[in-house]
PDB file of the backbone (N, CA, C, O) and the ligand in Angstrom, with CONECT records:
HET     ZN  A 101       1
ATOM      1  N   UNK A   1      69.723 -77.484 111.133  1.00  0.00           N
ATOM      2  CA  UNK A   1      69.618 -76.168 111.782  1.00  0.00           C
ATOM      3  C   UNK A   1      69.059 -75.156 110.794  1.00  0.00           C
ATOM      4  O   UNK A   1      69.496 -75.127 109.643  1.00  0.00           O
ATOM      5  N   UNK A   2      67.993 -74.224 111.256  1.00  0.00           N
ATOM      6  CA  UNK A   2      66.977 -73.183 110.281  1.00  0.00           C
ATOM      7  C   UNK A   2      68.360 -71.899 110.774  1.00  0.00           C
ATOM      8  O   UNK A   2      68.938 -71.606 111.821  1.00  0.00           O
ATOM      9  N   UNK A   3      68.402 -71.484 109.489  1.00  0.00           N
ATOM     10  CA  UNK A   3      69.408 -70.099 109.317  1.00  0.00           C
ATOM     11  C   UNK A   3      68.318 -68.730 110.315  1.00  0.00           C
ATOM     12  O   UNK A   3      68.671 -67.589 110.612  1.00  0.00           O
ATOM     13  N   UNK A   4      67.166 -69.325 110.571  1.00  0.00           N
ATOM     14  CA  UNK A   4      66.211 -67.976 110.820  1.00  0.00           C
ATOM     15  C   UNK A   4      66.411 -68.569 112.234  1.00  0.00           C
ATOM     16  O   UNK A   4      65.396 -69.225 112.470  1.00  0.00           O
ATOM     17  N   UNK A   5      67.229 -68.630 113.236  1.00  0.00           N
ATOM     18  CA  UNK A   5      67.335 -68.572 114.920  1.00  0.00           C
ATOM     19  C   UNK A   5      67.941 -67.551 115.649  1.00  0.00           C
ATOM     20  O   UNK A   5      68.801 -67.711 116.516  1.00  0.00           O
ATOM     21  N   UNK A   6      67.349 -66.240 115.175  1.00  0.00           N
ATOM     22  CA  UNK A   6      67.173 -65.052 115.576  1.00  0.00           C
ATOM     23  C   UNK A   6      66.552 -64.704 116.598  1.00  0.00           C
ATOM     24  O   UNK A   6      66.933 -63.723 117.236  1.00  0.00           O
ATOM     25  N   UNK A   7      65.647 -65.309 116.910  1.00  0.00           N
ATOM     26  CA  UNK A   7      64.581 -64.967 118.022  1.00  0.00           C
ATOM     27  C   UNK A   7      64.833 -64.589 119.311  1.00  0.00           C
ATOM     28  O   UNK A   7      65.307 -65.367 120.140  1.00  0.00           O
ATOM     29  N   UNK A   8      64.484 -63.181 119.594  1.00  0.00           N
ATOM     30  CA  UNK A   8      65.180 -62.682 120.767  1.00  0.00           C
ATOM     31  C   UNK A   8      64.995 -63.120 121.758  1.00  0.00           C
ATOM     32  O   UNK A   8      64.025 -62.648 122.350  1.00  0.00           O
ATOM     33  N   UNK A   9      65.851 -64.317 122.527  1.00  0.00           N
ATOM     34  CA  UNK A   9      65.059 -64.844 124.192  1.00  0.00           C
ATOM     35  C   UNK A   9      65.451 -64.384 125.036  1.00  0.00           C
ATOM     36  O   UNK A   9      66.668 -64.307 125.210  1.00  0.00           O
ATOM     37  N   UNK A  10      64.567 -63.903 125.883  1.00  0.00           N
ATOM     38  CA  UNK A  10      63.980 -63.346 127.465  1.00  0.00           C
ATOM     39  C   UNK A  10      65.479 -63.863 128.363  1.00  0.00           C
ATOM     40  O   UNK A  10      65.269 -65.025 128.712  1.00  0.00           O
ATOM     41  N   UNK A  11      66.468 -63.545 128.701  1.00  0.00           N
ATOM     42  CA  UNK A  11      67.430 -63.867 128.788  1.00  0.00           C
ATOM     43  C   UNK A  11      67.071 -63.575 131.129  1.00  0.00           C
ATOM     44  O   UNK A  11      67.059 -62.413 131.534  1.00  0.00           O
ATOM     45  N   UNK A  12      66.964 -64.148 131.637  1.00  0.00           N
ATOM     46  CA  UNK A  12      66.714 -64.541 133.025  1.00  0.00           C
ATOM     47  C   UNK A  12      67.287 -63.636 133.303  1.00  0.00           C
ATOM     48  O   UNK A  12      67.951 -63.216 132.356  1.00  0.00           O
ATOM     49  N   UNK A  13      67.410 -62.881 134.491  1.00  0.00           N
ATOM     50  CA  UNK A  13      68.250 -62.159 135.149  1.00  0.00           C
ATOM     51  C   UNK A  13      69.378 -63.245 136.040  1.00  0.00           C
ATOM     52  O   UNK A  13      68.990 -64.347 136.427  1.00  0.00           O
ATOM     53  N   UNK A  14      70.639 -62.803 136.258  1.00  0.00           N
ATOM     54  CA  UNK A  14      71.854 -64.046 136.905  1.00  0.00           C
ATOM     55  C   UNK A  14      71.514 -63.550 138.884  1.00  0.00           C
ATOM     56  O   UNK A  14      72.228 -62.994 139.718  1.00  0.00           O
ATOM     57  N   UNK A  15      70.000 -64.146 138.939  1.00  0.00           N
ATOM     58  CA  UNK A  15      69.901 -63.899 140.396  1.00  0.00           C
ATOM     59  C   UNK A  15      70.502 -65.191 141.261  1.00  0.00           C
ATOM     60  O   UNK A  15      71.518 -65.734 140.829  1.00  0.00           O
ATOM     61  N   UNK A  16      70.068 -65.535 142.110  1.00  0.00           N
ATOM     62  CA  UNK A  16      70.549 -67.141 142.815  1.00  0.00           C
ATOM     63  C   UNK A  16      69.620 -68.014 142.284  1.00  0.00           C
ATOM     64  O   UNK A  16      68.404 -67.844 142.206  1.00  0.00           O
ATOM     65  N   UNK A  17      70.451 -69.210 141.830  1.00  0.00           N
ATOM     66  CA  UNK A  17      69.917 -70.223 141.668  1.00  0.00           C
ATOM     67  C   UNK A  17      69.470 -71.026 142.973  1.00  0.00           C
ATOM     68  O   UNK A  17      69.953 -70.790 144.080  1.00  0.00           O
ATOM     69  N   UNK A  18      68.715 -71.783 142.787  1.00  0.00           N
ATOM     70  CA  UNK A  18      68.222 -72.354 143.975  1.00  0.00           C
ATOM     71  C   UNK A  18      69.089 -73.912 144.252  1.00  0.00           C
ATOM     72  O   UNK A  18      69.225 -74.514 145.317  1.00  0.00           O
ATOM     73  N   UNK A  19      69.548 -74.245 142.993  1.00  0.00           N
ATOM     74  CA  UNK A  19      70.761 -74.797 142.980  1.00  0.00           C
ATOM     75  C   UNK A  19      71.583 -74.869 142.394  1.00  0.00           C
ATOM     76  O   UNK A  19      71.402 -75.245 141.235  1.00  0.00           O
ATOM     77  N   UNK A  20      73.150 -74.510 142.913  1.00  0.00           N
ATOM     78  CA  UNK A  20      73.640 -74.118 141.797  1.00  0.00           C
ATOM     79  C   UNK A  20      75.109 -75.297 142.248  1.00  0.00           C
ATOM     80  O   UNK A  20      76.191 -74.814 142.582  1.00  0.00           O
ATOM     81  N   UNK A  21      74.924 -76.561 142.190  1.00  0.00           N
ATOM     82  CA  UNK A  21      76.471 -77.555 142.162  1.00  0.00           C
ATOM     83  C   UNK A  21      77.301 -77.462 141.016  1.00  0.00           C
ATOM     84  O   UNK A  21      78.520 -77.299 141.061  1.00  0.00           O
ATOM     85  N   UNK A  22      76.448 -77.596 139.735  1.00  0.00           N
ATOM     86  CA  UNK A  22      77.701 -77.050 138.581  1.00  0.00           C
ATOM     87  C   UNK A  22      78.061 -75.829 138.043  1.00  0.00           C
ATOM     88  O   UNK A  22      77.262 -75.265 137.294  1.00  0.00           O
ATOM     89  N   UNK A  23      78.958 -75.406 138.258  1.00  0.00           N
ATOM     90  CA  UNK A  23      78.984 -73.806 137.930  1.00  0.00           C
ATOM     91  C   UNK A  23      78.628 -73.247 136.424  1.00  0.00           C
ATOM     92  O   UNK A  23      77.959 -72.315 135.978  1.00  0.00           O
ATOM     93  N   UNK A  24      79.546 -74.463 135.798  1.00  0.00           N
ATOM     94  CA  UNK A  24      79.457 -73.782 134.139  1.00  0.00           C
ATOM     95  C   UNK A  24      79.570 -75.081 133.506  1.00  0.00           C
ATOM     96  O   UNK A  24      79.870 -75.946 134.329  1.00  0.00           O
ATOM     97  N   UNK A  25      79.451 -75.452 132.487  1.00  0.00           N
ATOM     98  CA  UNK A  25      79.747 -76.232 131.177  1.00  0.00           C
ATOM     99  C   UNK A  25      79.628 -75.562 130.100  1.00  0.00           C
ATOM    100  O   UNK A  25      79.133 -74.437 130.036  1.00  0.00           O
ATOM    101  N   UNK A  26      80.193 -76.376 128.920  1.00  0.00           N
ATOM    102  CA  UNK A  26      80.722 -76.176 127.766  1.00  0.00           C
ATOM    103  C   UNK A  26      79.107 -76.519 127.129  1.00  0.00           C
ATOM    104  O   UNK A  26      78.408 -77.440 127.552  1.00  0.00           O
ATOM    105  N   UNK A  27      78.750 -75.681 126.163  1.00  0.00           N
ATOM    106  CA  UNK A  27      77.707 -75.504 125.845  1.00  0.00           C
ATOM    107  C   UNK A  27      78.012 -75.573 123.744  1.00  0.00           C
ATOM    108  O   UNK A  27      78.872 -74.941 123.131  1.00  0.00           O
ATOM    109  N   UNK A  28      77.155 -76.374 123.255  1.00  0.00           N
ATOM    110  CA  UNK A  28      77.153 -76.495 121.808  1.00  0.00           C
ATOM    111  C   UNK A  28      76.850 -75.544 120.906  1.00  0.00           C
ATOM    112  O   UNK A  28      77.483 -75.354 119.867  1.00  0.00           O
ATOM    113  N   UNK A  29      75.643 -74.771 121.361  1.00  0.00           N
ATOM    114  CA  UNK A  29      75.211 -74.114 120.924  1.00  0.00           C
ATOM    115  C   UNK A  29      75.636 -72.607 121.058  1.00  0.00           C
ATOM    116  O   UNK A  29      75.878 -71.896 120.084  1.00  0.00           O
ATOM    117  N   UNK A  30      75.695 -72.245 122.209  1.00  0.00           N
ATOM    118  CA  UNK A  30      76.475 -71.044 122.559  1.00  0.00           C
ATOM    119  C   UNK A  30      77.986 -70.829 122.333  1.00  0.00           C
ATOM    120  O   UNK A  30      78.752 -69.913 122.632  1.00  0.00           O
ATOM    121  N   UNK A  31      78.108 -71.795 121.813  1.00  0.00           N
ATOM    122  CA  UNK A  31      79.557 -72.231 121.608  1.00  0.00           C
ATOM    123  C   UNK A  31      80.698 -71.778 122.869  1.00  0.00           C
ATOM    124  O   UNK A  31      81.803 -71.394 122.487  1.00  0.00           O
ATOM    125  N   UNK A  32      80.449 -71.822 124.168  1.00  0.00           N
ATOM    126  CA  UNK A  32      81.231 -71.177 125.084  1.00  0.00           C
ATOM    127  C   UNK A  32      80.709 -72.241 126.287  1.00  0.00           C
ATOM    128  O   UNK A  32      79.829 -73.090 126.144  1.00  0.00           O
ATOM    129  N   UNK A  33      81.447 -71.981 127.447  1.00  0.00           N
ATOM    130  CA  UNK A  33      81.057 -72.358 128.826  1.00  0.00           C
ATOM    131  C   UNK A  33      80.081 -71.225 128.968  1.00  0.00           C
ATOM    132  O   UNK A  33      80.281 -70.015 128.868  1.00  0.00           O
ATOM    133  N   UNK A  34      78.753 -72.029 129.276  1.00  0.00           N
ATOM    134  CA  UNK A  34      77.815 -70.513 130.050  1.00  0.00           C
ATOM    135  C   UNK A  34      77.166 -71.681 131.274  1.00  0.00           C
ATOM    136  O   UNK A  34      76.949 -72.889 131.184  1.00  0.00           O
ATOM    137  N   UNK A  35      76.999 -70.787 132.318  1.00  0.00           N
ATOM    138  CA  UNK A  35      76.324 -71.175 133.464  1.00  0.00           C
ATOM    139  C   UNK A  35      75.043 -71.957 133.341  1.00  0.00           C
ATOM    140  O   UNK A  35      74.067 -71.318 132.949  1.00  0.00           O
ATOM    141  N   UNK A  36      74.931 -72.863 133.533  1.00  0.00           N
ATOM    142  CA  UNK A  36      73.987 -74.254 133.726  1.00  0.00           C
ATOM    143  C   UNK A  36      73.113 -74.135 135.149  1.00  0.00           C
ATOM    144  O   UNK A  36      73.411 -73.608 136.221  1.00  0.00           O
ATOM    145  N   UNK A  37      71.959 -74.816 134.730  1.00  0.00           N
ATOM    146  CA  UNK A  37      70.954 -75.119 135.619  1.00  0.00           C
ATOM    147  C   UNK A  37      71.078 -76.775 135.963  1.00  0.00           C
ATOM    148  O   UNK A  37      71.532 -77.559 135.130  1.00  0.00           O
ATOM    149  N   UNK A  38      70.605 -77.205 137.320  1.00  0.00           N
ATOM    150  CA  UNK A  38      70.389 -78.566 137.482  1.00  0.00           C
ATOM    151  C   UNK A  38      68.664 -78.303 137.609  1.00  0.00           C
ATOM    152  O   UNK A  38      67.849 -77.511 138.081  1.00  0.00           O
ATOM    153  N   UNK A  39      68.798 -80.048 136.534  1.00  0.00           N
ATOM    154  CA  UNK A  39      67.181 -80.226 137.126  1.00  0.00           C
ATOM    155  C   UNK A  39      67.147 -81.465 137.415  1.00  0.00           C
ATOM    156  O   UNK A  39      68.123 -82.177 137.176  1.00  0.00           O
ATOM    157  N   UNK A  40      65.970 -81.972 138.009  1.00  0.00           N
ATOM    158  CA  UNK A  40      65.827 -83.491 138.432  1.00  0.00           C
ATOM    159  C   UNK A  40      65.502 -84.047 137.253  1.00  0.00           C
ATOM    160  O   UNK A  40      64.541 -83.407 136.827  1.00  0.00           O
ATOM    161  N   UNK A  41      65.848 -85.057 136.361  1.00  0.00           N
ATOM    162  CA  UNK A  41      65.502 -85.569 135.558  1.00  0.00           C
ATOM    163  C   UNK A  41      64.572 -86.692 135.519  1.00  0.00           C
ATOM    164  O   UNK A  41      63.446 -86.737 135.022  1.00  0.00           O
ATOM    165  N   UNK A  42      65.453 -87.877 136.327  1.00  0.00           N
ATOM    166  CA  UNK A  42      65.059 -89.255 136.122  1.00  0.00           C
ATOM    167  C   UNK A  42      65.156 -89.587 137.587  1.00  0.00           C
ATOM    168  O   UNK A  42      66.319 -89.454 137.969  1.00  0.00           O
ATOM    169  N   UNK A  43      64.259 -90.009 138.621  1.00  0.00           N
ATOM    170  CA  UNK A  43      64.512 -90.827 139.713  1.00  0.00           C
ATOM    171  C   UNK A  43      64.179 -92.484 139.861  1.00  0.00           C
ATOM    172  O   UNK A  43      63.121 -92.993 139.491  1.00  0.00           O
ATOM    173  N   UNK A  44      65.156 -93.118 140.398  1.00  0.00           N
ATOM    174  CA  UNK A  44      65.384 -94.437 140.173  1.00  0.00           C
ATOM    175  C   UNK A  44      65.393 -94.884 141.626  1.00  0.00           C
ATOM    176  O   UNK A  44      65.596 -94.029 142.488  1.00  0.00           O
ATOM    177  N   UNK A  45      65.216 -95.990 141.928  1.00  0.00           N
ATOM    178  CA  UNK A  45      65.309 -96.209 142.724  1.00  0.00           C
ATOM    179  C   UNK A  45      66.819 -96.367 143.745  1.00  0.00           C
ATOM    180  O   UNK A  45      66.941 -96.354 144.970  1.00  0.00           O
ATOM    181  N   UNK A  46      67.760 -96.504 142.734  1.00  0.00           N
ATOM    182  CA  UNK A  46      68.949 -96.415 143.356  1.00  0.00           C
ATOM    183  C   UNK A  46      69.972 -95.190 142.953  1.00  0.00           C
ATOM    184  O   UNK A  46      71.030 -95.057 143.569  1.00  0.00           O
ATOM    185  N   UNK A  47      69.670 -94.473 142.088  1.00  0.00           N
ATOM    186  CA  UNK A  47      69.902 -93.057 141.678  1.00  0.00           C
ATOM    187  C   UNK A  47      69.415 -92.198 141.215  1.00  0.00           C
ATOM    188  O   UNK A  47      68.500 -92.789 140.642  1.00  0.00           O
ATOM    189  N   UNK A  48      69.250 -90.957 140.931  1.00  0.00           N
ATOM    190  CA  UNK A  48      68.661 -90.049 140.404  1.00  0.00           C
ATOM    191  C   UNK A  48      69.475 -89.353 139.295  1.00  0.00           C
ATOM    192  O   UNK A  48      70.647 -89.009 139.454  1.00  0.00           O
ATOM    193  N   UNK A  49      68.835 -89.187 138.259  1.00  0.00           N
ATOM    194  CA  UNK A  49      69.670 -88.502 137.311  1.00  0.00           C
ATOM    195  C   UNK A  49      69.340 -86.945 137.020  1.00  0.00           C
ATOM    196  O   UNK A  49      68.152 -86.629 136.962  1.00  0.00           O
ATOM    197  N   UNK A  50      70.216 -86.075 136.857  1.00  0.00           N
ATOM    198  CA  UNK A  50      70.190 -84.648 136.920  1.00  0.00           C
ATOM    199  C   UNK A  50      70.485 -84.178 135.378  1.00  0.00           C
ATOM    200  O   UNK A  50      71.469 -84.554 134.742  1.00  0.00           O
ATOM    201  N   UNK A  51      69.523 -83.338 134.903  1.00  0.00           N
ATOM    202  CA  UNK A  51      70.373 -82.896 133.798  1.00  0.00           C
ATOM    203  C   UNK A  51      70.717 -80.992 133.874  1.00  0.00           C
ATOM    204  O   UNK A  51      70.226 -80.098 134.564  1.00  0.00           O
ATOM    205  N   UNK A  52      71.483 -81.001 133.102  1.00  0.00           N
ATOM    206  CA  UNK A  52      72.199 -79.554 133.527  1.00  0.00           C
ATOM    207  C   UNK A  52      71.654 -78.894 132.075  1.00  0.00           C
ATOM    208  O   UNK A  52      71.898 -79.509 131.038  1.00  0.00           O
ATOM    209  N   UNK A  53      70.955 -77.706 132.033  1.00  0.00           N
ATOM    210  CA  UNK A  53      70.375 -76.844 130.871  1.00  0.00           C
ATOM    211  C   UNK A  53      71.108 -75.632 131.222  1.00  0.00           C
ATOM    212  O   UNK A  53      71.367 -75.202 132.346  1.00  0.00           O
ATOM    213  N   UNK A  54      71.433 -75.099 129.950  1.00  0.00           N
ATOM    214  CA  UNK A  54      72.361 -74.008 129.720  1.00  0.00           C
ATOM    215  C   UNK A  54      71.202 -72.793 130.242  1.00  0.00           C
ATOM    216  O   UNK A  54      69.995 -72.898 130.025  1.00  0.00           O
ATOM    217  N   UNK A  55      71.777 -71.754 130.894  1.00  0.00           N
ATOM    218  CA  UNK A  55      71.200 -70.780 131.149  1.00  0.00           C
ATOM    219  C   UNK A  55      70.702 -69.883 130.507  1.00  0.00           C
ATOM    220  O   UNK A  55      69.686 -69.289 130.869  1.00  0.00           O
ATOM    221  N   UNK A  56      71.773 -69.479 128.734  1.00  0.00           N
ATOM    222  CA  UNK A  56      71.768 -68.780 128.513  1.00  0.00           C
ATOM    223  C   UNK A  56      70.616 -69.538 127.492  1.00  0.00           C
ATOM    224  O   UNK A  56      69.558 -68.910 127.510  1.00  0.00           O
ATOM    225  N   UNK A  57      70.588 -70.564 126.742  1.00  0.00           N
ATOM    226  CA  UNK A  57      69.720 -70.932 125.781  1.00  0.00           C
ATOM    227  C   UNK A  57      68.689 -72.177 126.329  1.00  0.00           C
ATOM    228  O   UNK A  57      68.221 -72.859 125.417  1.00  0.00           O
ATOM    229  N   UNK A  58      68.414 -72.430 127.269  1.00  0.00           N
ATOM    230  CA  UNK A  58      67.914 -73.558 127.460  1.00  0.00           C
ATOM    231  C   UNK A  58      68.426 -75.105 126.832  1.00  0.00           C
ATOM    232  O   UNK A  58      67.544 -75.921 127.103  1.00  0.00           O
ATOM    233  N   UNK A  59      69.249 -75.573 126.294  1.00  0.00           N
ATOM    234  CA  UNK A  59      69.531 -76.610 126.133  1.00  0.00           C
ATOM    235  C   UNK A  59      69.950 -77.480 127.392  1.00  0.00           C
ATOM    236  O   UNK A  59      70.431 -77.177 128.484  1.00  0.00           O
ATOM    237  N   UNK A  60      69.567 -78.718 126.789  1.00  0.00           N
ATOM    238  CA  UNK A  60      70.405 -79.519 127.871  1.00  0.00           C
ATOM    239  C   UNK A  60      72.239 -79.898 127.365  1.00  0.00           C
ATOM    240  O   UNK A  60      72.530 -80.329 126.249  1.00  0.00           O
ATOM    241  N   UNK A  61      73.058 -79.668 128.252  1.00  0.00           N
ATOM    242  CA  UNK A  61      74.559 -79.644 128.003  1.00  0.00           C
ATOM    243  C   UNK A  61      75.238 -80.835 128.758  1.00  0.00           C
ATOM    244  O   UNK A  61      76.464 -80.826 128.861  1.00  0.00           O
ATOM    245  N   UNK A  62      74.463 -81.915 129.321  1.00  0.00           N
ATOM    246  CA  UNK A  62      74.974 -82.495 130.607  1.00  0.00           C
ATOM    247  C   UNK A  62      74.219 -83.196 131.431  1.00  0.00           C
ATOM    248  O   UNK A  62      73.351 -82.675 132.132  1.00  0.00           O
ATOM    249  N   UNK A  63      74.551 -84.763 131.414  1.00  0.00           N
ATOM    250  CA  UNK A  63      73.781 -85.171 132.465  1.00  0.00           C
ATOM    251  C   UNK A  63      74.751 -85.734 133.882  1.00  0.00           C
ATOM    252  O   UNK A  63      75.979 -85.826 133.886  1.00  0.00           O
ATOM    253  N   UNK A  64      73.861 -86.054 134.990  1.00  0.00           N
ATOM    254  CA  UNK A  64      74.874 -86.535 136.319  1.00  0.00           C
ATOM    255  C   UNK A  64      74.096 -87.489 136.738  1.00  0.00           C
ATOM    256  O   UNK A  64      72.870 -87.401 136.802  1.00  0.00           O
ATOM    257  N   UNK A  65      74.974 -88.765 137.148  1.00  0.00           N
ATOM    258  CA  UNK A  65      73.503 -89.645 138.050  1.00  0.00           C
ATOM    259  C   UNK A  65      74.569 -89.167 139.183  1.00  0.00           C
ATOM    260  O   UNK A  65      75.714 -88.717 139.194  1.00  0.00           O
ATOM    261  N   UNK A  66      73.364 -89.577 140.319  1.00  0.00           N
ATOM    262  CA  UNK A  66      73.929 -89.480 142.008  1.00  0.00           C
ATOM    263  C   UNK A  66      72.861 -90.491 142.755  1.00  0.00           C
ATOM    264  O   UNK A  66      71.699 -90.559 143.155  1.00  0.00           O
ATOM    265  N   UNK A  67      74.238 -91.312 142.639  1.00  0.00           N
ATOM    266  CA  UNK A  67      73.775 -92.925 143.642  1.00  0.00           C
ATOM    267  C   UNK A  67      73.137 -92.225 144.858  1.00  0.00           C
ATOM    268  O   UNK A  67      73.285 -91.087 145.303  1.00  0.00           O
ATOM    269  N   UNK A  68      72.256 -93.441 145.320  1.00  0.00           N
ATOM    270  CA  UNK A  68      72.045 -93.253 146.674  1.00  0.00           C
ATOM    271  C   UNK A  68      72.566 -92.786 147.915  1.00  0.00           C
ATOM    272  O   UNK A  68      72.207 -92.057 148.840  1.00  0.00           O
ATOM    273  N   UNK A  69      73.740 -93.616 147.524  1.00  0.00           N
ATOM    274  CA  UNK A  69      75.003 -93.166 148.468  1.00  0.00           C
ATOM    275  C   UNK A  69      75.428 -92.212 148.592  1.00  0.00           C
ATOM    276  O   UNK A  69      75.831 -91.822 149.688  1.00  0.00           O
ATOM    277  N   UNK A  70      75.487 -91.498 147.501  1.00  0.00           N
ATOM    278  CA  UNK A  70      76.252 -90.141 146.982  1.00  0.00           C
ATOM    279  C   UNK A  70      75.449 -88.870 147.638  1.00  0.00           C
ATOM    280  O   UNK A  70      75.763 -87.874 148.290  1.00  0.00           O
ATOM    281  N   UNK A  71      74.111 -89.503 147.058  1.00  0.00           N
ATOM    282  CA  UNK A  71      73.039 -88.732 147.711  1.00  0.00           C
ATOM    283  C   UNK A  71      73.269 -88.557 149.303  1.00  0.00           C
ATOM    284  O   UNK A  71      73.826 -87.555 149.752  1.00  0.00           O
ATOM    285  N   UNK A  72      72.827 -89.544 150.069  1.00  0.00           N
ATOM    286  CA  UNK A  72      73.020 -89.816 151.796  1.00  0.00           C
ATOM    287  C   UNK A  72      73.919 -88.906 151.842  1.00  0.00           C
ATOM    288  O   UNK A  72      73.444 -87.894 152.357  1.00  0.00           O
ATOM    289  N   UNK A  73      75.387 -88.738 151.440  1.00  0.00           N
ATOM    290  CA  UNK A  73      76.603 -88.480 151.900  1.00  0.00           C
ATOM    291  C   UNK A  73      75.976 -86.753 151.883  1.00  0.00           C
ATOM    292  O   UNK A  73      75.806 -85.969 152.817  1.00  0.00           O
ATOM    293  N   UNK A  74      75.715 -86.587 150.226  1.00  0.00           N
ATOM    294  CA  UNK A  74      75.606 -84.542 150.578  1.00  0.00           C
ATOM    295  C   UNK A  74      74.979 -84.589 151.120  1.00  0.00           C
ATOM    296  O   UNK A  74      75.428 -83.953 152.073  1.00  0.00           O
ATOM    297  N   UNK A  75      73.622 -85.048 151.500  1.00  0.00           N
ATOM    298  CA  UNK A  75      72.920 -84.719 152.223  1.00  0.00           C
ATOM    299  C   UNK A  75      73.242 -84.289 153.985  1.00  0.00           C
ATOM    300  O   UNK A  75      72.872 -83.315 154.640  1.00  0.00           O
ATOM    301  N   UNK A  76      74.079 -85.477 154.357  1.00  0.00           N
ATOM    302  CA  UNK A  76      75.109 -85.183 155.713  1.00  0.00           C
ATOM    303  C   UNK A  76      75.409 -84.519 155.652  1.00  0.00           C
ATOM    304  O   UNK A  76      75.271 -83.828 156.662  1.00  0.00           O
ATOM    305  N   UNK A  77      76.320 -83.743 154.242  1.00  0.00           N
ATOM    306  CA  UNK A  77      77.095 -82.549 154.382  1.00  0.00           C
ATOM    307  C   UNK A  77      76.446 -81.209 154.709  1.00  0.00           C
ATOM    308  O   UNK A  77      77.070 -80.254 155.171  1.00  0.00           O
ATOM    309  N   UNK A  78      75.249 -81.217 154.453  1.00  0.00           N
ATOM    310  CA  UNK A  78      74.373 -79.972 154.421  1.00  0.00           C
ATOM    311  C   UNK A  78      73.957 -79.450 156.158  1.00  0.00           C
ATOM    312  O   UNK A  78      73.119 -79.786 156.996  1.00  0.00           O
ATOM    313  N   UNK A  79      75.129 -78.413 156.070  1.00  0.00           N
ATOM    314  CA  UNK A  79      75.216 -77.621 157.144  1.00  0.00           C
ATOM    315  C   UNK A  79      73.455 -77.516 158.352  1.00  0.00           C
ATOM    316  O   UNK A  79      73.363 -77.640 159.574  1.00  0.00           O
ATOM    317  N   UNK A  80      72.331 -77.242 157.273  1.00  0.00           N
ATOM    318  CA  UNK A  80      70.944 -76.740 157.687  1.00  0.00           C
ATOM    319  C   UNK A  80      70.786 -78.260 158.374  1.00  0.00           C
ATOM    320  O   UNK A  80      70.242 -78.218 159.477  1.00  0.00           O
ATOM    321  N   UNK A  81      71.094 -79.329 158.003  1.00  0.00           N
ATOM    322  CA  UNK A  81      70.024 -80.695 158.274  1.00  0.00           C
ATOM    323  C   UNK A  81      71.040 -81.352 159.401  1.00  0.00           C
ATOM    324  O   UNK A  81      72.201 -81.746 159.296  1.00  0.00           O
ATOM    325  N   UNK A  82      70.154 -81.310 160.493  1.00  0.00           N
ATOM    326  CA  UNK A  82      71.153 -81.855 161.602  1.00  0.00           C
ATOM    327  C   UNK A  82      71.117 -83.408 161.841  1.00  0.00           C
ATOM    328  O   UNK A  82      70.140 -84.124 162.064  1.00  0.00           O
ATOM    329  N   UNK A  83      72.600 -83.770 161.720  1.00  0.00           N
ATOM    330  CA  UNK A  83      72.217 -85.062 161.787  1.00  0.00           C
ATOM    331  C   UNK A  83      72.589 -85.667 163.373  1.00  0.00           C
ATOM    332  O   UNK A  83      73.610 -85.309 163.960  1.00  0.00           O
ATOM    333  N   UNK A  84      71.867 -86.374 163.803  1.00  0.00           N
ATOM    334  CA  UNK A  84      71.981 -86.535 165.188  1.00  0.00           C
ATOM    335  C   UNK A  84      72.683 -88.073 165.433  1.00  0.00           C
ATOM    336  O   UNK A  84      72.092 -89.153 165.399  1.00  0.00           O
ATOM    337  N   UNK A  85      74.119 -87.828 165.689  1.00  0.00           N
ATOM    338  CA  UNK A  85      74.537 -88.852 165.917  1.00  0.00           C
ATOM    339  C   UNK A  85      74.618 -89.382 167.853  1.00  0.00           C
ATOM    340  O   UNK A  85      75.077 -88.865 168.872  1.00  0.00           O
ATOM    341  N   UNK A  86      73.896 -90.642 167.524  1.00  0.00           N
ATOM    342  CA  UNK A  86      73.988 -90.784 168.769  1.00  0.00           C
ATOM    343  C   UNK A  86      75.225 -91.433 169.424  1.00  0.00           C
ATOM    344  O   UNK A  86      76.065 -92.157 168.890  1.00  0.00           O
ATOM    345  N   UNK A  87      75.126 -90.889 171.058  1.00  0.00           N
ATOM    346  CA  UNK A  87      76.715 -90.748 171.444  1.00  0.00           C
ATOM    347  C   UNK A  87      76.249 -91.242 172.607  1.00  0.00           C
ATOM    348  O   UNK A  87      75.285 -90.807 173.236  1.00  0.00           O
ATOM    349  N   UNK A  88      77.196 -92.494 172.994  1.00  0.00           N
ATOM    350  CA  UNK A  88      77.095 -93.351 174.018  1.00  0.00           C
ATOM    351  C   UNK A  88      78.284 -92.851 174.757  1.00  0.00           C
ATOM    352  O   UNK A  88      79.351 -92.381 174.360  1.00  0.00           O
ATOM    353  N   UNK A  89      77.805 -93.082 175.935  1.00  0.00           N
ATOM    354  CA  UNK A  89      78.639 -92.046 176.917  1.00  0.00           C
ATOM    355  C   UNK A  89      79.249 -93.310 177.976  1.00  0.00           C
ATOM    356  O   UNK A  89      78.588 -93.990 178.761  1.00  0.00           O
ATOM    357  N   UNK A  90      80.801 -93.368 177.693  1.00  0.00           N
ATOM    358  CA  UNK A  90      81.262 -94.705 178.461  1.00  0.00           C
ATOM    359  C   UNK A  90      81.655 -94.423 179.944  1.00  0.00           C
ATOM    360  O   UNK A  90      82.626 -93.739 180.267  1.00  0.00           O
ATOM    361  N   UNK A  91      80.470 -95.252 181.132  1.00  0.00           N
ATOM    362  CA  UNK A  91      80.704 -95.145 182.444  1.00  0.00           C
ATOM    363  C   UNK A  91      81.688 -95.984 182.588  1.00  0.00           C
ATOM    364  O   UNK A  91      82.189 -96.163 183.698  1.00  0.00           O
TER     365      UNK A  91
HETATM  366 ZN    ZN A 101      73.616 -72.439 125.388  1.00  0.00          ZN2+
END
């Protein structure tokens, strides 16, 4: 680590994230929990891996895979995406 990491960064404004599933983690550098970003990292064919970058410094603090499954499931959960279950109607 250079003693000269002074450099004043452009610090985002705390508007809405466009996604925001992890609220906070514990961060190394900031030495505190500060609010995290998800990004898509790695897609696999049977999971995708997410990594979480600190808001306040850009590091990465965190990674998540989310199986397929896991995936399918929020995806159901998501109020906007209708899922159309079909419903057999017993005569
Ligand atoms: Zn940080």
């Amino acid at each position: 680590m250079s003693p000269h990491q002074h450099e004043p960064q452009p610090r985002p404004p705390q508007s809405q994230f466009e996604n925001f599933t992890a609220s906070s983690l514990y961060c190394e550098k900031c030495r505190r929990a500060t609010p995290v970003r998800e990004r898509l990292l790695l897609v696999l064919p049977e999971k995708e891996i997410f990594d979480y970058l600190c808001t306040e410094c850009g590091s990465s603090v965190g990674q998540r895979e989310v199986t397929v499954g896991e995936k399918m499931m929020a995806e159901a959960m998501q109020p906007r995406r209708k899922v159309r279950i079909p419903l057999r109607s017993l005569r």
